[in-house]
PARO-477287 format. One record per residue (C-alpha): residue number from 1; residue in three letters; y, x, z. Coordinates in steps of 0.5 Angstrom, whole numbers, plus 500, padded with zeros to 3 digits. Layout:
BEGIN
[NUM, 'Ala', [Y, X, Z]]
...
END
This chain:
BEGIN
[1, 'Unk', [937, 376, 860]]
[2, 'Unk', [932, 372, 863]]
[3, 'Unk', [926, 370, 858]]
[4, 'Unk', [925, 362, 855]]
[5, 'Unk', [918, 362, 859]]
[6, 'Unk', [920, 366, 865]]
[7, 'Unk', [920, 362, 872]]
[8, 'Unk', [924, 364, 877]]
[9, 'Unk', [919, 368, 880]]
[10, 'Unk', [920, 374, 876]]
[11, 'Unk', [927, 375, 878]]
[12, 'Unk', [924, 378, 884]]
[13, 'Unk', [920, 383, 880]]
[14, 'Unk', [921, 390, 879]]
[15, 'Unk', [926, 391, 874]]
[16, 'Unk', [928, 384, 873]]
[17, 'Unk', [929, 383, 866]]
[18, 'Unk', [921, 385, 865]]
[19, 'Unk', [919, 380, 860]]
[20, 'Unk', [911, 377, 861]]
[21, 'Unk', [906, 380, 856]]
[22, 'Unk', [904, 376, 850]]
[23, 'Unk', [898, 376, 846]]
[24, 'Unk', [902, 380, 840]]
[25, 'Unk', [905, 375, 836]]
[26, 'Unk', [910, 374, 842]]
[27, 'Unk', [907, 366, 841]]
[28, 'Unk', [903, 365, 848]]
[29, 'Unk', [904, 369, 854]]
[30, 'Unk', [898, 371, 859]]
[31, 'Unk', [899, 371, 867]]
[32, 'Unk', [898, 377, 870]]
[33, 'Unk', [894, 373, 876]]
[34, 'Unk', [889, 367, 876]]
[35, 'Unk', [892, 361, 879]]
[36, 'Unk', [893, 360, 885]]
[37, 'Unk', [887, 354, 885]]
[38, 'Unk', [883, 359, 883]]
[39, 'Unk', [884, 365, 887]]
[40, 'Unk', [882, 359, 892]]
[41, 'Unk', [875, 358, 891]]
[42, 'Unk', [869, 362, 895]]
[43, 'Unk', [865, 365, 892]]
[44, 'Unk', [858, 362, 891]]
[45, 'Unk', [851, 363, 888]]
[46, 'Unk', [854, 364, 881]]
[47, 'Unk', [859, 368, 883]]
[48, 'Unk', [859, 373, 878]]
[49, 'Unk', [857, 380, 882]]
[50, 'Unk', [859, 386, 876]]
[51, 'Unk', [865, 384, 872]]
[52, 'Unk', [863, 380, 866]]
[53, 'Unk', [862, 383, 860]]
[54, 'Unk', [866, 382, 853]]
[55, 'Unk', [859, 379, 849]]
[56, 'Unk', [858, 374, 854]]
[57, 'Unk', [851, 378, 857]]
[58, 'Unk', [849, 381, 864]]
[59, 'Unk', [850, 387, 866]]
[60, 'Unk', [843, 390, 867]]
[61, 'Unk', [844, 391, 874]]
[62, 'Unk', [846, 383, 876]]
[63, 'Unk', [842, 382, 881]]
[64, 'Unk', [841, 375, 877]]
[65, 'Unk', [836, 379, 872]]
[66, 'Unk', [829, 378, 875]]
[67, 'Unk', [824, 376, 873]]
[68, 'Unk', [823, 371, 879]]
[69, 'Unk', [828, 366, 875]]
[70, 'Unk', [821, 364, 872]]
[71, 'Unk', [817, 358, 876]]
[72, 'Unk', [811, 361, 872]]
[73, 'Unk', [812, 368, 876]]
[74, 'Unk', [814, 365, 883]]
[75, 'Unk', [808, 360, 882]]
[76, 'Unk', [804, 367, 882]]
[77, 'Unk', [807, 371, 888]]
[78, 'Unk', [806, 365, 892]]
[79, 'Unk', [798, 365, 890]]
[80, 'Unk', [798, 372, 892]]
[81, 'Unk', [801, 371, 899]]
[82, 'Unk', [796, 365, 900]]
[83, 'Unk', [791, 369, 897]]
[84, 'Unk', [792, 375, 902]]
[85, 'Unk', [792, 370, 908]]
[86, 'Unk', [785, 368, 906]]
[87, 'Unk', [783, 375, 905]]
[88, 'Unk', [786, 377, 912]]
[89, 'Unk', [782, 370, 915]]
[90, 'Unk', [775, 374, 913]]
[91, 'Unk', [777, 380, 913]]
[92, 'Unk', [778, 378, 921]]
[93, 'Unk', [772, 374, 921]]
[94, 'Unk', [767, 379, 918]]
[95, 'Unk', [770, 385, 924]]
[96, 'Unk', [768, 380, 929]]
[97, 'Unk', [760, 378, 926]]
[98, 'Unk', [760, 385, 928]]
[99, 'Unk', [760, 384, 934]]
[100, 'Unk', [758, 377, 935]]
[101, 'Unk', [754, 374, 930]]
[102, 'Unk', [756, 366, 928]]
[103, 'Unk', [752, 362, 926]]
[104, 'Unk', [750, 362, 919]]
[105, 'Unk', [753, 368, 918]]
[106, 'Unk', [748, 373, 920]]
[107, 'Unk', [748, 379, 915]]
[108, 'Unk', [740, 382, 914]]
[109, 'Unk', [744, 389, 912]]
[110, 'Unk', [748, 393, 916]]
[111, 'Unk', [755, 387, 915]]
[112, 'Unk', [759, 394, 914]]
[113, 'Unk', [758, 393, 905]]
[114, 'Unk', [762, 385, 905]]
[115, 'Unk', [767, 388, 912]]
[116, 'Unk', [769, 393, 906]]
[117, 'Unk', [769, 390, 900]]
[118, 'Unk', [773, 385, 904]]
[119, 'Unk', [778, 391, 907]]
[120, 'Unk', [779, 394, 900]]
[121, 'Unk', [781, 386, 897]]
[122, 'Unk', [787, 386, 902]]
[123, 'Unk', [788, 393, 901]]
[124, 'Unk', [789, 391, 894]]
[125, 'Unk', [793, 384, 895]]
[126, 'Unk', [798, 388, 899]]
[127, 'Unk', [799, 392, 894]]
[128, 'Unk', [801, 387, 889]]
[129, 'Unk', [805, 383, 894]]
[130, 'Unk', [809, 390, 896]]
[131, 'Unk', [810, 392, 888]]
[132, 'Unk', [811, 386, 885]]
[133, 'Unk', [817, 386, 883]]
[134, 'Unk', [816, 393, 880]]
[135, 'Unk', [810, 392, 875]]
[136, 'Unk', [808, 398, 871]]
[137, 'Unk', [803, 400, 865]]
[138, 'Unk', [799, 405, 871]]
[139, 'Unk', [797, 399, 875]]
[140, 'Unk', [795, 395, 870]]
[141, 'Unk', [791, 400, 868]]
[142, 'Unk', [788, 402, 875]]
[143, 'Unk', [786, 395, 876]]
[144, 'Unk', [782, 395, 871]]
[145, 'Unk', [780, 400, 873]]
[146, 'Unk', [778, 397, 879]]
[147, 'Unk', [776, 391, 878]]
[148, 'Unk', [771, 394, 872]]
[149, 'Unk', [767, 397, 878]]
[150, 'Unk', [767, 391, 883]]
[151, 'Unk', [763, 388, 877]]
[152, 'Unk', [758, 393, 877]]
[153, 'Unk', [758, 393, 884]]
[154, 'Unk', [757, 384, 883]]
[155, 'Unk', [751, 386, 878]]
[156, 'Unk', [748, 391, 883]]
[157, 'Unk', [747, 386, 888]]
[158, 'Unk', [745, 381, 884]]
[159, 'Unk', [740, 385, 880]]
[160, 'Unk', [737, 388, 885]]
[161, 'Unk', [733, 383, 891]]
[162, 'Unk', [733, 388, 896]]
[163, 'Unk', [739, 388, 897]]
[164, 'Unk', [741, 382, 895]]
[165, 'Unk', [736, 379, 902]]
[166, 'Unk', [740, 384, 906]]
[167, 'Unk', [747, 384, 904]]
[168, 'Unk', [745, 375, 903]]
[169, 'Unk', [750, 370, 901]]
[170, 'Unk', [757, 374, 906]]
[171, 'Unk', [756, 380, 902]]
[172, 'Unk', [755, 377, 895]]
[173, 'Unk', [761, 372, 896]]
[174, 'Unk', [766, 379, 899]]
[175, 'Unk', [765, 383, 893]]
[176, 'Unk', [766, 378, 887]]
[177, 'Unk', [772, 375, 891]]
[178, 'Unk', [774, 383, 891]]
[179, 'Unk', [773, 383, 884]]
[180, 'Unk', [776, 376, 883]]
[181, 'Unk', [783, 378, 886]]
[182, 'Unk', [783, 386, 883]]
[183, 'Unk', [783, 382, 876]]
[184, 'Unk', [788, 376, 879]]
[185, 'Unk', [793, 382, 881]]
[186, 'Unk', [791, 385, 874]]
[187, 'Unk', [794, 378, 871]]
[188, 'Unk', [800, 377, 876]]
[189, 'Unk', [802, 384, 873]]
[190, 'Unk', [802, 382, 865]]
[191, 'Unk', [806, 376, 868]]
[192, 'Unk', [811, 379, 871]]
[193, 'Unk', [812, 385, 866]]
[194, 'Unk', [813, 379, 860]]
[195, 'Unk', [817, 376, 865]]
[196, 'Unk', [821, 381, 867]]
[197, 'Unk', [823, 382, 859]]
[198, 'Unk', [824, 375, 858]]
[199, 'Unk', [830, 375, 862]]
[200, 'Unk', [832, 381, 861]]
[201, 'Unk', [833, 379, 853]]
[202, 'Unk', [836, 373, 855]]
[203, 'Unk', [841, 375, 860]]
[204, 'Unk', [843, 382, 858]]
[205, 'Unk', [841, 382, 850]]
[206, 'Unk', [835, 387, 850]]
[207, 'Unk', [829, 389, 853]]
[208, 'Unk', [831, 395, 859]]
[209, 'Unk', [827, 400, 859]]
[210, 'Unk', [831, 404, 864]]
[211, 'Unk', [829, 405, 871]]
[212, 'Unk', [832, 407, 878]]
[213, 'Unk', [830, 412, 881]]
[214, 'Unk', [828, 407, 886]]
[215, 'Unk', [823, 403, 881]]
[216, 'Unk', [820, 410, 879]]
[217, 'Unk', [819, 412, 887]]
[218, 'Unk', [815, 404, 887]]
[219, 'Unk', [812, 406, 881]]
[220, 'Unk', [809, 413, 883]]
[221, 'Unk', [807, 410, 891]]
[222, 'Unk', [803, 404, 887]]
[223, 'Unk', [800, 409, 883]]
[224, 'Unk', [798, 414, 887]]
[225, 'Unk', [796, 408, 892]]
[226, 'Unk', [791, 406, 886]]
[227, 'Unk', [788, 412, 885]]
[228, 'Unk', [786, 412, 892]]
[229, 'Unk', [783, 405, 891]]
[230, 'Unk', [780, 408, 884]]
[231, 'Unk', [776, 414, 888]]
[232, 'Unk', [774, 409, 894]]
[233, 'Unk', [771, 404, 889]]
[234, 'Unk', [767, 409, 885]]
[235, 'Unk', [764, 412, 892]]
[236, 'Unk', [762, 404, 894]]
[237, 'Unk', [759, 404, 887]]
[238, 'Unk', [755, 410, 888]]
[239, 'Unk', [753, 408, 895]]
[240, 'Unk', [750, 401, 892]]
[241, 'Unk', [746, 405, 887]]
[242, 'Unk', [743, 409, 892]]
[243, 'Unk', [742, 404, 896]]
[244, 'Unk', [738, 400, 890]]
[245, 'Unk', [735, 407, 889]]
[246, 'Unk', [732, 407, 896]]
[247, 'Unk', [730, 400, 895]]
[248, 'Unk', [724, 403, 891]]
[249, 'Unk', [720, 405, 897]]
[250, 'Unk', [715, 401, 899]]
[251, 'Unk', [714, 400, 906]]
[252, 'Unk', [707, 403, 908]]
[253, 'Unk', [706, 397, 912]]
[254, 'Unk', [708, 389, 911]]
[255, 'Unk', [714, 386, 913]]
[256, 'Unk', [714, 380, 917]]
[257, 'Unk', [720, 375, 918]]
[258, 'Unk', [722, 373, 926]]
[259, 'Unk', [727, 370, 930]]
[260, 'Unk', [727, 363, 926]]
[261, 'Unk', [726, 367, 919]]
[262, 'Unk', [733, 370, 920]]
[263, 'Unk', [730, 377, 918]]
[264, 'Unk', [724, 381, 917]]
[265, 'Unk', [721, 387, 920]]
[266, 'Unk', [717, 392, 919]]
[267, 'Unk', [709, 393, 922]]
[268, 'Unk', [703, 397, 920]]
[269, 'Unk', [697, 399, 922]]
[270, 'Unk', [692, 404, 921]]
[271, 'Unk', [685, 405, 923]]
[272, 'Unk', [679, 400, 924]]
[273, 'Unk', [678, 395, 930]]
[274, 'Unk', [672, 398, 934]]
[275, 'Unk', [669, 394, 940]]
[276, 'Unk', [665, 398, 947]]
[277, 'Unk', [659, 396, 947]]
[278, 'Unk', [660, 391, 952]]
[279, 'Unk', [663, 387, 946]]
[280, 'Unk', [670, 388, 948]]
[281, 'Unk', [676, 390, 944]]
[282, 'Unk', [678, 398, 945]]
[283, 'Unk', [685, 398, 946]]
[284, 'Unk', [689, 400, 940]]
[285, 'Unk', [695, 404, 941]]
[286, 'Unk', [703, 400, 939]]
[287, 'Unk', [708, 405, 939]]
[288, 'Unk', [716, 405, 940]]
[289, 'Unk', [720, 409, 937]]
[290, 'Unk', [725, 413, 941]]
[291, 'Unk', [732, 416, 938]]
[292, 'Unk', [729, 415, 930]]
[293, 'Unk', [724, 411, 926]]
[294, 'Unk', [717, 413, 928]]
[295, 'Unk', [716, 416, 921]]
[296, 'Unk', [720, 421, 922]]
[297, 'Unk', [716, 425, 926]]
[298, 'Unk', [713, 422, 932]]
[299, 'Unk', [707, 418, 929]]
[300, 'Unk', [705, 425, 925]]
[301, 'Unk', [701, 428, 932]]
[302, 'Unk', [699, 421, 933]]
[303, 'Unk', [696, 421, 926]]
[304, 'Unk', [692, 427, 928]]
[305, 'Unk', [690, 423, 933]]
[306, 'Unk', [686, 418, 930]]
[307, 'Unk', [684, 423, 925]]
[308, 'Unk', [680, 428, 930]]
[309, 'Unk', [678, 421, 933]]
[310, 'Unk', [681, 422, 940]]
[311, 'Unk', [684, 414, 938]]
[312, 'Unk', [681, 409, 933]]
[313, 'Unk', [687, 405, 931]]
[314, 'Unk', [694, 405, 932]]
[315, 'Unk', [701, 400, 930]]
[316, 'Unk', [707, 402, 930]]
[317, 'Unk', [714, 398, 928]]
[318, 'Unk', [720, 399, 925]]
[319, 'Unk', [725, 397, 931]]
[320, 'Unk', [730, 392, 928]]
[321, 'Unk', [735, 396, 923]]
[322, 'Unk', [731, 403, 923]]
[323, 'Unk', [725, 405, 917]]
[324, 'Unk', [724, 398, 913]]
[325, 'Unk', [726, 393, 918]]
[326, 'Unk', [732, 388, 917]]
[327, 'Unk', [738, 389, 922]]
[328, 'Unk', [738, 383, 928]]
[329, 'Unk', [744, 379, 929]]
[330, 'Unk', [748, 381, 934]]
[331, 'Unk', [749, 381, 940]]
[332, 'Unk', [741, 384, 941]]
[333, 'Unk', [737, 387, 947]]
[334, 'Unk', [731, 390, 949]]
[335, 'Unk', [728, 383, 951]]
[336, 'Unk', [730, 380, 944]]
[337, 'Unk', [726, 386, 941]]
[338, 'Unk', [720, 386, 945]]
[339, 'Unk', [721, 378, 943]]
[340, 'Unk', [721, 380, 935]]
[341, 'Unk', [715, 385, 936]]
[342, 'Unk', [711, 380, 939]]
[343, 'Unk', [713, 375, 933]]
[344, 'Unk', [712, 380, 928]]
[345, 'Unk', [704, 381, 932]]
[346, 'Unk', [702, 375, 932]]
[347, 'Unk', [703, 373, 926]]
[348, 'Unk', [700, 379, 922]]
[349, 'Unk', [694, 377, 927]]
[350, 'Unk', [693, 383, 931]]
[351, 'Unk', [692, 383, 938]]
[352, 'Unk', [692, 387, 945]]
[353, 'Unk', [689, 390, 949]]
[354, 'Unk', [695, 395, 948]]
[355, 'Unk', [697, 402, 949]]
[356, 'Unk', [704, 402, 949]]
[357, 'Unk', [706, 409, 947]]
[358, 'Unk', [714, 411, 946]]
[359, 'Unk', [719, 416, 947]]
[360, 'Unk', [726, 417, 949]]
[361, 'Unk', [730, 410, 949]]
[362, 'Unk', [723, 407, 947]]
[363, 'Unk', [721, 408, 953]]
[364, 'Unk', [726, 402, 955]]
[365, 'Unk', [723, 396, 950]]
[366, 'Unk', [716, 399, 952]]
[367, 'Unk', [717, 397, 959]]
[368, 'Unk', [720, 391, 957]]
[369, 'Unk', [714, 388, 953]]
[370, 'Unk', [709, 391, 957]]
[371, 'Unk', [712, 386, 963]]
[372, 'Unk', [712, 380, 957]]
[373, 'Unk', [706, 382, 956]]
[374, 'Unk', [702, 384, 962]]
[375, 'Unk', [695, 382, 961]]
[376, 'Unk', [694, 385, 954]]
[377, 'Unk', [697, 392, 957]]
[378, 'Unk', [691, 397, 958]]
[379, 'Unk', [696, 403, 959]]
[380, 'Unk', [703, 406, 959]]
[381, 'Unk', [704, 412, 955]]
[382, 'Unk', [712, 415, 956]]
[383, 'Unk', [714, 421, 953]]
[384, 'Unk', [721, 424, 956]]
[385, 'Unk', [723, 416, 956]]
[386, 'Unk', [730, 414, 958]]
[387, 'Unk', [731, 412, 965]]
[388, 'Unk', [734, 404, 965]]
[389, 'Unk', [740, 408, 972]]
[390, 'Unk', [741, 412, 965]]
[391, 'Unk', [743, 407, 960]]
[392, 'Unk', [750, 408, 962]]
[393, 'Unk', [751, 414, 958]]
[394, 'Unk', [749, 410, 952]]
[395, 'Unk', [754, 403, 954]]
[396, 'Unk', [759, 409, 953]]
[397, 'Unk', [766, 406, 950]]
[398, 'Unk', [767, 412, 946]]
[399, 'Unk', [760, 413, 944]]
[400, 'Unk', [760, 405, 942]]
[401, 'Unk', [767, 407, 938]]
[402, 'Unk', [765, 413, 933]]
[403, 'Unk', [758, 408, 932]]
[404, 'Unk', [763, 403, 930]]
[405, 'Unk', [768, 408, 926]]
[406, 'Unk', [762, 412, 922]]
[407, 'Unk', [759, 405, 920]]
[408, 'Unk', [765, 402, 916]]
[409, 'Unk', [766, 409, 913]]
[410, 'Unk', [758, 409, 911]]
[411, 'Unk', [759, 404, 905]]
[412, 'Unk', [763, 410, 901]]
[413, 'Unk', [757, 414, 903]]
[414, 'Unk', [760, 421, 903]]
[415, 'Unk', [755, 425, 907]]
[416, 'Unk', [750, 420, 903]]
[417, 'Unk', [752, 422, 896]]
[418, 'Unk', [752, 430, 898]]
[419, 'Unk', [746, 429, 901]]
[420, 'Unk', [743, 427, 895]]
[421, 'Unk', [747, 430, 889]]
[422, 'Unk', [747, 438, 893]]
[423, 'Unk', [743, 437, 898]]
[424, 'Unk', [737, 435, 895]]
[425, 'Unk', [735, 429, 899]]
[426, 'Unk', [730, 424, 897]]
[427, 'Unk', [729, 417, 898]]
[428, 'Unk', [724, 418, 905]]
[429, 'Unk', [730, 422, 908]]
[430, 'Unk', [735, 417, 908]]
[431, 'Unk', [729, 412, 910]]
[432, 'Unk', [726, 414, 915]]
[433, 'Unk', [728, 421, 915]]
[434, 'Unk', [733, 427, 917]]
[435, 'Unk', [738, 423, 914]]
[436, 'Unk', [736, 415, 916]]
[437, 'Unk', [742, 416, 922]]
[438, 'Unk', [748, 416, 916]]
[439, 'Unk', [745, 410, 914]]
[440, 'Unk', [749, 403, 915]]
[441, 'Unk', [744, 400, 918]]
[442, 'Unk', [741, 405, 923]]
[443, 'Unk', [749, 405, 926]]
[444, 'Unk', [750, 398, 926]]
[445, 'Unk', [743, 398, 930]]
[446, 'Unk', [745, 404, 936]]
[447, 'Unk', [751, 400, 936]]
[448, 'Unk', [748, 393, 938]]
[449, 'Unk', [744, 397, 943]]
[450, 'Unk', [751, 400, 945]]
[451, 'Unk', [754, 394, 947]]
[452, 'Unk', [749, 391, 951]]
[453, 'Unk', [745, 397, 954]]
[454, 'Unk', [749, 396, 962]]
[455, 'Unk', [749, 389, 960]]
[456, 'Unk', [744, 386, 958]]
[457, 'Unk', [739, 390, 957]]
[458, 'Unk', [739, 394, 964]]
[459, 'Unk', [738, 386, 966]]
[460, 'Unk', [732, 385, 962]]
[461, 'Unk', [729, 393, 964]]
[462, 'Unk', [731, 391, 972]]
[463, 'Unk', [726, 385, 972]]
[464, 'Unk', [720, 388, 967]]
[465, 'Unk', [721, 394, 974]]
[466, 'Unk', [719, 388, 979]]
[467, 'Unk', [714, 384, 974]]
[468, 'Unk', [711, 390, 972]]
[469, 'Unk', [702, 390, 974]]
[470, 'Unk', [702, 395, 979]]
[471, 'Unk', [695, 397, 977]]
[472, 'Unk', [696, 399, 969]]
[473, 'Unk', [695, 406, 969]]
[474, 'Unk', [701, 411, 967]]
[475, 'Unk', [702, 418, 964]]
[476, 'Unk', [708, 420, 964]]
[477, 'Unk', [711, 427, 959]]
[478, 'Unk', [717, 431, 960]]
[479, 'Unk', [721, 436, 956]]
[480, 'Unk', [721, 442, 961]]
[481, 'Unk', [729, 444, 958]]
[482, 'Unk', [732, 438, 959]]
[483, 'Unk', [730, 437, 966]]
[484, 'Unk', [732, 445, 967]]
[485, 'Unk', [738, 443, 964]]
[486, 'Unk', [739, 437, 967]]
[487, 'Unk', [737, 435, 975]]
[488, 'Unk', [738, 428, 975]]
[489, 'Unk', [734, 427, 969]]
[490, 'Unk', [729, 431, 972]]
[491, 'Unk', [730, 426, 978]]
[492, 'Unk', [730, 420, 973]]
[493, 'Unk', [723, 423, 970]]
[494, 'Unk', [720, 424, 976]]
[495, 'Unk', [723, 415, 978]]
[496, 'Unk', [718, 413, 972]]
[497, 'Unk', [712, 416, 974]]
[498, 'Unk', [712, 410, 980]]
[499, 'Unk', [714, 405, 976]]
[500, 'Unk', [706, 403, 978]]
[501, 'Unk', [701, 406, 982]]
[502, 'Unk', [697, 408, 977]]
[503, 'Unk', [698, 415, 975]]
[504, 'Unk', [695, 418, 971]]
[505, 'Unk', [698, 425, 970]]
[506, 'Unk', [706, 428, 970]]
[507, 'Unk', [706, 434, 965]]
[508, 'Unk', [713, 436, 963]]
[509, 'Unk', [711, 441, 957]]
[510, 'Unk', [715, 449, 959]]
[511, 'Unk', [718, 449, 953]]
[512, 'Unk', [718, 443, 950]]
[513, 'Unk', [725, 440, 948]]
[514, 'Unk', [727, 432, 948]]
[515, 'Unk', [722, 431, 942]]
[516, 'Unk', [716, 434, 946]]
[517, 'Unk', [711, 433, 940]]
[518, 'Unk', [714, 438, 936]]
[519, 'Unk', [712, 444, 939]]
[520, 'Unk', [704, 446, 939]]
[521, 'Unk', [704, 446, 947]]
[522, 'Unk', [706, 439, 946]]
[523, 'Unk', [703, 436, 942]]
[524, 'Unk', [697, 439, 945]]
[525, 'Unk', [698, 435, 951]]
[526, 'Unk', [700, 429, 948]]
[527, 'Unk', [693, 428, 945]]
[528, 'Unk', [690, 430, 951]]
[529, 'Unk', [693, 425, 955]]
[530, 'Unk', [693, 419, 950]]
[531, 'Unk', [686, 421, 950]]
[532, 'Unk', [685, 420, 958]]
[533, 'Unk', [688, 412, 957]]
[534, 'Unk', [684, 410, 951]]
[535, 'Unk', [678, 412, 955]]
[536, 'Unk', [680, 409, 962]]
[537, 'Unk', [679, 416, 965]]
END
């Protein structure tokens, strides 16, 4: 019997007399299929991915749960990436002004604090942009964290005016940028998590408070990615200080600005100006240091020098980057040295005759200035210097590249720190001392002189060989293991001695290492010989 509602459809079905499904009272049927216009359609943006629900919520699943529904919350994932672009824009710049300094960017301090505030501002952003959808109580906190740091860091700097000098307007704008973005990511997140229940509740009727294990995944990598951050923070902190601390330690001596005022250097002078009975100044004995600040060790034996009464007056200076002295802009060379110290001379108001004493690549700034200089130079002192053919070994890529790595790991100060808390290292090691070499300043300086010393300042060193007044009297002072060790440093010293006419004497000390003056034969023939110059023998 065919049913009053059955189509002629139905008589093809199986089993043929199979009546529609009614809704229970047998009043209304309902269609097994969609009509046909519908079935038709293509599915769109609201075409509904899960099957729908009987409540008329989402499933929690629905990919049209998310947070990104809100303008609110993609207004800020927009400012995070516009954000990250400018960070990325002076985090670039900032690694180049290592190098090259461009103009009114020159940081008096090393330039390794601002390059890693600004790496760990781009650090930060990345991780916000990478987690953004995944936000968590853990990175809240951890921002927090962070930025609670970076504040005291900004307060430090600002505080404090030595380094606030040092690090100047590049390094404070780096690090309350840092703290500006560590607390925008702290905010973005609040946003996102009170986005996310919003739809949540709208959409699906109750806050989730599930996760997959893909968000568990993103919520542990975030959080042990902060942790890292946190521990870095920290050490920059400790680092800033022990800097402050270090910032205590009067300079014997004064600092004077140079270069158009671009930064300071450190000059001192002991002993009083004498004069020879025709009037005449005697000369006063100018040193230069070699590998490491003059305070370290080379000026003791010159102290006991003056106080035996061998000598009546010695200056020395800090070359740019070492003891008290300021970093210089890059890129810099001996000639731009040897310009500095003669700045910084004159106006402390000393003047020549000079005796120029220096050691090691000392020797180089040394023959420098004294071709600048050639009417002021009574005598040339060199102990084991560095000859200019040799220069090649420190212009080495590779050296140049360690030089650069430990200086941007130095702002977080590990050898530093340990020094200080378990190695009881004092505030003239990391100065002047047996610790001065990790410090950022020194490394950005040997790493200036790294990048110009078969360029540059070989150029400068060639034409100081050729002004050079043939006449200035000359001492030149080996180490007896290095030229055992190596024949053409021996070779090399042996050059030196003809670099004028005039010598004096070549006395290469047995036993003698590098530094000739830390042993007692060394020292005893130094202060024999600076002697002989001083007084024209």
């Amino acid at each position: 019997m065919v049913s009053l509602w059955g189509s002629k459809n139905n008589e093809n079905d199986d089993g043929g007399d199979e009546a529609p499904a009614t809704d229970g009272e047998g009043s209304r049927p309902h269609s097994r299929n969609p009509p046909a216009e519908r079935r038709s359609r293509d599915a769109d943006e609201r075409t509904r991915l899960l099957p729908p629900r009987g409540d008329g919520y989402l499933d929690p699943d629905d990919p049209a749960v998310s947070p990104y529904n809100l303008w609110s919350v993609r207004a800020l994932r927009y400012f995070t990436v516009l954000f990250l672009v400018i960070s990325f824009l002076w985090w670039v710049l900032l690694l180049v002004s290592i190098f090259i300094s461009p103009p009114m960017m020159h940081s008096r301090g090393s330039g390794f604090f601002d390059f890693a505030f600004t790496t760990l501002t781009v650090g930060n952003l990345l991780i916000a942009l990478l987690f953004f959808s995944h936000p968590s109580k853990a990175m809240q906190i951890s921002g927090m964290i962070v930025a609670g740091f970076l504040l005291i860091d900004m307060i430090i700097l600002l505080a404090v005016g030595r380094l606030r000098l040092e690090e100047g307007w590049v390094g404070i704008a780096s690090v309350i940028w840092a703290a500006v973005i560590s607390l925008f990511n702290v905010a973005a997140d609040r946003v996102v998590t009170w986005g996310k229940k919003e739809e949540e509740e709208r959409l699906t009727g109750r806050q989730e408070t599930r996760r997959t294990l893909r968000e568990w995944c993103a919520v542990l990598t975030s959080t042990v990615i902060m942790v890292v951050l946190i521990i870095v923070t920290v050490l920059l902190t400790a680092t800033l200080i022990l800097r402050s601390r270090d910032a205590s330690l009067a300079p014997p001596g004064e600092r004077y600005l140079v270069d158009s005022d671009k930064y300071e250097v450190h000059l001192a002078c002991v002993g009083e100006v004498t004069v020879n009975p025709a009037g005449e100044r005697n000369p006063t004995v100018l040193i230069e240091a070699g590998e490491n600040p003059v305070e370290d060790s080379f000026e003791d034996w010159v102290y006991d020098a003056s106080q035996n009464g061998t000598i009546d007056r010695y200056c020395y200076w800090d070359r740019p980057g070492f003891g008290w002295s300021d970093n210089a802009p890059s890129p810099f060379s001996a000639g731009m040295s040897s310009d500095a110290l003669s700045e910084a001379l004159a106006r402390a108001g000393e003047e020549g005759p000079w005796i120029l004493l220096s050691a090691g690549v000392g020797g180089i700034y040394s023959r420098v200035f004294s071709s600048r200089h050639v009417g002021d130079i009574h005598g040339i002192f060199l102990i084991d210097a560095l000859h200019e053919d040799l220069l090649y070994k420190i212009a080495s890529p590779g050296h140049g590249f360690r030089l650069w790595a430990e200086g941007i790991i130095t702002p977080i100060g590990l050898r530093r720190l340990w020094g200080a808390v378990i190695q009881g290292r004092t505030r003239e090691d990391r100065v002047y001392g047996r610790s001065a070499y990790q410090g950022g300043k020194y490394l950005k300086a040997k790493l200036q002189e790294n990048l110009v010393a078969n360029s540059f300042t070989r150029k400068e060193v060639n034409q100081a060989r050729i002004i050079q007044q043939k006449d200035t009297p000359l001492v030149v002072v080996s180490s007896g293991i290095e030229t055992r060790r190596d024949s053409e440093w021996e070779s090399k010293q042996r050059d030196l001695t003809t670099i004028t006419d005039n010598l004096i004497a070549w006395d290469v000390v047995n036993k003698a290492p590098h530094e000739v003056w830390k042993t007692y034969e060394g020292r005893q023939i130094l202060e024999k010989r600076l002697g002989e110059l001083v007084n024209g023998k």
